[in-house]
C-alpha positions in Angstrom: 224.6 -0.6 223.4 227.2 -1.2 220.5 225.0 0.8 217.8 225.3 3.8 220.1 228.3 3.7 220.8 228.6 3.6 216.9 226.1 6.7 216.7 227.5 8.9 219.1 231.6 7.7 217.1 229.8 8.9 213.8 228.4 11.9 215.7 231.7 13.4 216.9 233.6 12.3 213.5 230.8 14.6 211.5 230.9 17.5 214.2 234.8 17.3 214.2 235.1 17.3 210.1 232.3 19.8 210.1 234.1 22.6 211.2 237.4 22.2 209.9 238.3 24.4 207.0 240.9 25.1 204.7 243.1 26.8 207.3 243.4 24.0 209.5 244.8 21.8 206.5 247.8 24.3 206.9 248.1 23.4 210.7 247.2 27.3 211.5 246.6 27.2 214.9 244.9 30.4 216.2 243.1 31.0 213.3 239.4 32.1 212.9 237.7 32.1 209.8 238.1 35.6 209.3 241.9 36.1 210.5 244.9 34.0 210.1 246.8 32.9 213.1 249.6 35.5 212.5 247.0 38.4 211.6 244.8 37.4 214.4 248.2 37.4 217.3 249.4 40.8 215.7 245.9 42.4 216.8 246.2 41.1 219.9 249.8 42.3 220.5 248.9 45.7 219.0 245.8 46.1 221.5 247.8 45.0 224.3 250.5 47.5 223.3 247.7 50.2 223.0 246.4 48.8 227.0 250.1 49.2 228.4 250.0 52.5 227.0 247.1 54.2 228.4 247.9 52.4 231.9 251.3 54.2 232.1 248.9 57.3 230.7 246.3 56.5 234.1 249.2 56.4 236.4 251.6 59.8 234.9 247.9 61.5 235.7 247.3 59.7 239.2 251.0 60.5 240.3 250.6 63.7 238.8 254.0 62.9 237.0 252.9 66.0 234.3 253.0 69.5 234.2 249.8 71.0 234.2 249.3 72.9 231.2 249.6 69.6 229.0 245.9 69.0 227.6 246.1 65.1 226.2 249.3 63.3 224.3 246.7 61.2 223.2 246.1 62.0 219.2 243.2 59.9 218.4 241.7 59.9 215.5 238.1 58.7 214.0 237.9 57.1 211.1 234.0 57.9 209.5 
């Protein structure tokens, strides 16, 4: 019973240093390994941002808020 109890200790210390990386030395919380935390929080603000805006969008059309001749005010552009 004691040498599992030592297995399954030595089993969650190497999973738990296993995937740690340099940016949790720095106590970057949020971070993936391809975004910091502050990168990774400014996309997420952005996108909600971008959400909020086509919601008010859905409901100016719904309520019929618009005059009719507008086409889109959405310029969207693709980037090839």
């Amino acid at each position: 019973m004691k040498a599992l109890a030592i297995a399954a200790l030595m089993g969650l210390t190497l999973l738990g240093t296993a995937c740690t990386g340099p940016t949790s030395l720095k106590n970057d919380i949020g971070a993936t390994p391809a975004y910091s935390s502050r990168e990774r929080y400014t996309m997420i603000g952005r996108n909600w941002d971008y959400d909020g805006k086509q919601l008010m969008d859905d409901i100016d059309h719904v309520l019929m808020l618009r005059p009719a001749s507008r086409g889109t005010i959405w310029n969207v552009r693709e980037d090839y």
